[in-house]
C-alpha positions as CSV (number, residue, x, y, z in Angstrom):
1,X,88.2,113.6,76.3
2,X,85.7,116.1,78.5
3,X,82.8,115.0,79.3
4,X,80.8,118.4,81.0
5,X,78.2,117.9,83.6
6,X,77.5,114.5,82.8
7,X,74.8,112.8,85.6
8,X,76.1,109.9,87.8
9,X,74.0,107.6,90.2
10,X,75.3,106.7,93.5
11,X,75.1,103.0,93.7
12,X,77.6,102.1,96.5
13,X,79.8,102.7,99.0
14,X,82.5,101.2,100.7
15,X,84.8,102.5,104.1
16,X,88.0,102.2,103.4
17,X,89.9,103.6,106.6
18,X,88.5,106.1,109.6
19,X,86.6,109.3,107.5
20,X,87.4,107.9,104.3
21,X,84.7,106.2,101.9
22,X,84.6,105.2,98.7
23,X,81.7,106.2,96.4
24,X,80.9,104.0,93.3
25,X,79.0,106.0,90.6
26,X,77.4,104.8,87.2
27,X,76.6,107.1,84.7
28,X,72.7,107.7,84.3
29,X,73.2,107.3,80.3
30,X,74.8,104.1,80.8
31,X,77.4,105.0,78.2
32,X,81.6,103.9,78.9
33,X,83.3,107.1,80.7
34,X,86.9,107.4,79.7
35,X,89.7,108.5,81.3
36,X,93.1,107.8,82.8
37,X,94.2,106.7,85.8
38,X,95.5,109.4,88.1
39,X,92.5,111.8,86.6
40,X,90.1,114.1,88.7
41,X,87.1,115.0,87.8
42,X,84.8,117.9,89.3
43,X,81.5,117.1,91.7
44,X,79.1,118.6,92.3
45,X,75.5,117.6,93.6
46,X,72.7,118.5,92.5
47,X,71.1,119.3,96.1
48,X,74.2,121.0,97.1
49,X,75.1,124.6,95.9
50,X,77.8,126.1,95.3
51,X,80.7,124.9,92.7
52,X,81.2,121.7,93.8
53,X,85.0,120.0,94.4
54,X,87.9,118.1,92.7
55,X,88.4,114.4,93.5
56,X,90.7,112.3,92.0
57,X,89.4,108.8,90.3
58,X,90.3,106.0,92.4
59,X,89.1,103.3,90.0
60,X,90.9,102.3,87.1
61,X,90.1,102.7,83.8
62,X,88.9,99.3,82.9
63,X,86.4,99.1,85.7
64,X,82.6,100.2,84.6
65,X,82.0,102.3,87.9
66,X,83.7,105.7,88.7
67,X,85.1,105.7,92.0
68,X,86.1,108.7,94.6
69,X,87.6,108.0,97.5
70,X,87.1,110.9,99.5
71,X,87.7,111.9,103.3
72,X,84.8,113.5,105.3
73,X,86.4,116.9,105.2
74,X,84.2,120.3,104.4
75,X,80.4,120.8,103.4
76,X,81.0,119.5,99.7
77,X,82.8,115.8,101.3
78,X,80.5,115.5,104.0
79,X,77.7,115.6,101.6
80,X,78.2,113.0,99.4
81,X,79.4,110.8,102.0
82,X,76.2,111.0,103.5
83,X,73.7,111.0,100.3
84,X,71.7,107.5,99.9
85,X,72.2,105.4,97.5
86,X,70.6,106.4,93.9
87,X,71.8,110.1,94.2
88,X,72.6,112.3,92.1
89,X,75.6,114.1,91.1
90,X,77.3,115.6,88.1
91,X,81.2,115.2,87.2
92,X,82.7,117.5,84.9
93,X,86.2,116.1,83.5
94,X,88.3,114.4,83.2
95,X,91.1,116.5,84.1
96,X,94.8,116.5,85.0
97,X,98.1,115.1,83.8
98,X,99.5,113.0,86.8
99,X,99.9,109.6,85.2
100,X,103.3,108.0,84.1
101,X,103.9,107.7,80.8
102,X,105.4,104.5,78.9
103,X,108.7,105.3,78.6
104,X,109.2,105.1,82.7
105,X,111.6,102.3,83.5
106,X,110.8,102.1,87.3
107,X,108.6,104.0,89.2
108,X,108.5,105.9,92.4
109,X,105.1,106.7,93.9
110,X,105.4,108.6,97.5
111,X,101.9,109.2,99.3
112,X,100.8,111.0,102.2
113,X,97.3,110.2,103.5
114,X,94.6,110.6,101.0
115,X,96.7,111.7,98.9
116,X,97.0,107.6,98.1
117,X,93.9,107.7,95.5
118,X,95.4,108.3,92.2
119,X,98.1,105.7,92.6
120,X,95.6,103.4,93.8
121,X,94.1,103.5,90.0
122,X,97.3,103.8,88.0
123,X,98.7,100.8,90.4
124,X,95.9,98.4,89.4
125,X,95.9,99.9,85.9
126,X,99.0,98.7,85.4
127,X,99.3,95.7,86.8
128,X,96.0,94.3,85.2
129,X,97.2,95.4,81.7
130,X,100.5,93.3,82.4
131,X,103.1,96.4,82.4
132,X,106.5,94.8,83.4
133,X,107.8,98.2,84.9
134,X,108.8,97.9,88.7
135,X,106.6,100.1,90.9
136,X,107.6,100.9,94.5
137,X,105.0,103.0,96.7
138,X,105.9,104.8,100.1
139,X,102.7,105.6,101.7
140,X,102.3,107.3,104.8
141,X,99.3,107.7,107.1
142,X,99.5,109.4,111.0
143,X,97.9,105.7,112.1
144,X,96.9,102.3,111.2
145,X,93.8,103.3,111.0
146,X,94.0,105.6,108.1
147,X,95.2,103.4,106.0
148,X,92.9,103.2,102.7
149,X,92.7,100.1,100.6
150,X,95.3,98.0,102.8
151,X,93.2,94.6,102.0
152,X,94.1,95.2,98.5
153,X,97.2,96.7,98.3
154,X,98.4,93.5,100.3
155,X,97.2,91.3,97.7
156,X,98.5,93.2,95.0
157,X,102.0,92.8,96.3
158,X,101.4,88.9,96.8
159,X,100.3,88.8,93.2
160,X,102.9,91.0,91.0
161,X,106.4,90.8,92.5
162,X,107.1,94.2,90.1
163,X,105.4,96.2,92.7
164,X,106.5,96.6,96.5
165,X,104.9,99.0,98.9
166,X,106.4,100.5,102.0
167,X,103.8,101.0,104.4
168,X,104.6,103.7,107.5
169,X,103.2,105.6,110.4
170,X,104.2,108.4,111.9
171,X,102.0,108.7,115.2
172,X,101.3,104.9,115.8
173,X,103.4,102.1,116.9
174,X,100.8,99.5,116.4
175,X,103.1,96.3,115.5
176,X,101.6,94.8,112.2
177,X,103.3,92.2,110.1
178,X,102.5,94.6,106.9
179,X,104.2,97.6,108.6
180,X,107.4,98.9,107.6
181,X,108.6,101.9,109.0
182,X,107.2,104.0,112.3
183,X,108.7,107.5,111.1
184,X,108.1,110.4,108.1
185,X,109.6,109.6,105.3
186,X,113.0,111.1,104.7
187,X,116.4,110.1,103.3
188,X,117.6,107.1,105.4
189,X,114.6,105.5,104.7
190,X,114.6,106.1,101.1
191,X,117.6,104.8,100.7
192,X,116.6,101.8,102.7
193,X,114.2,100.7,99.5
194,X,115.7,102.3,96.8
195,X,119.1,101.6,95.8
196,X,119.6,104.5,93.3
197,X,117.9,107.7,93.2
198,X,118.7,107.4,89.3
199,X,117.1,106.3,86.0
200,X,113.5,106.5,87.7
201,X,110.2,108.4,87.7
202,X,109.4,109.4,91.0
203,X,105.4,110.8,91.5
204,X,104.3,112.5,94.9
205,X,100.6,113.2,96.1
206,X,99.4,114.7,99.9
207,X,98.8,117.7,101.0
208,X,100.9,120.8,100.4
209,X,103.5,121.0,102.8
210,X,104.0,116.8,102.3
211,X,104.7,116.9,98.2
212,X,107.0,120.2,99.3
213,X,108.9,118.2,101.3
214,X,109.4,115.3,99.0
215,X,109.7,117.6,96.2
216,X,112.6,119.1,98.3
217,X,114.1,116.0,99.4
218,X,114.3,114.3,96.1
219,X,116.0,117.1,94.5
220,X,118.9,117.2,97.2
221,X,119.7,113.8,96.1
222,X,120.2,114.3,92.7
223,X,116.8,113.8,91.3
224,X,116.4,116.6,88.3
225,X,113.0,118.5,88.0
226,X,111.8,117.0,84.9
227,X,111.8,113.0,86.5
228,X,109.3,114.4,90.0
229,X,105.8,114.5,89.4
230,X,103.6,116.3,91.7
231,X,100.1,116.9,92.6
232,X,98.9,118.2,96.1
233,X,95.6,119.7,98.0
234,X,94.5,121.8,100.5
């Protein structure tokens, strides 16, 4: 369901890692917003011109505020990082198909960077609405510090033994005890988690040349077009 320039209010924020904050929005009418997790919506502020840009919903559906997660990168970013609190803003959405279906039996969810946010929502989505299916997330991040939402993604995984997440870096060798791998991701170390590349649903989010790479790794395996899922951004 679309839901066209609709007027949010800025009513909190939250840093999540180094030039990435989370915004929490409720909508002026104070009526529900729907939508599913792994959804973006338009932004655009009101004292900002211009057509405004496409961020992903971190939240999950159940959750009364809208969250975007967004990195201080460009005019549009910066912005509504910096606005005070009782903004302004209109979303236009919801939009976008990147969200698994029921009929997955185990998913795959490979992240580079920022490009963590819409699993972040289907993740808790699932989990809180008591889906059984086994969910295993490679996320990778240049540091330590750029890792979003590690607090709760650590307690997920102590909560629902269906999900597992592989946490590496790829230009840090901070030891951590949450820490998994020091390298891109690649074959070996897909392997290393995932015991067939079979009978699963694999989704991939990051910037363009990341989801190519995945997208190109995956299929040398074995993994047909129809089970990767991609969504990417500049």
């Amino acid at each position: 369901m679309q839901q066209n320039n609709r007027e949010f209010i800025l009513i909190d924020k939250k840093d999540e890692a180094e030039n990435i904050t989370s915004l929490f929005f409720k909508p002026s009418d104070n009526l529900h917003y729907e939508f599913k997790s792994g959804q973006y919506v338009n932004a655009r502020p009101l004292s900002v011109s211009g057509h405004g840009k496409s961020y992903t919903i971190s939240s999950p559906s159940y959750e009364k505020l809208i969250c975007l997660t967004i990195k201080r990168k460009g005019a549009v970013s910066s912005a509504l990082i910096d606005f005070p609190l009782n903004h302004k803003i209109l979303l236009d959405g919801p939009y976008g198909f990147f969200y698994p279906e029921d009929n997955c039996d185990e998913l795959v969810m490979i992240a580079g960077g920022i490009g963590v946010t819409p699993f972040y929502s289907i993740i808790k989505d699932r989990l809180n609405s008591k889906n059984k299916t086994k969910i295993t997330l490679f996320y990778s991040n240049k540091k330590l510090k750029d890792v979003s939402f590690f607090k709760e993604f650590n307690e997920l995984v102590k909560n629902y033994p269906q999900f597992n997440i592989v946490y590496t870096l790829t230009q840090d060798d901070t030891k951590h005890p949450t820490i998994n791998e020091y390298s891109r991701i690649g074959e070996k170390m897909l392997k290393k988690y995932v015991v067939s590349f079979k009978k699963k649903c694999y989704y991939v989010c990051g910037s363009i040349q990341f989801v190519n790479d995945m997208w190109k790794l995956l299929k040398d395996h074995g993994v047909i077009e129809s089970c990767i899922f991609t969504e990417s951004f500049f």
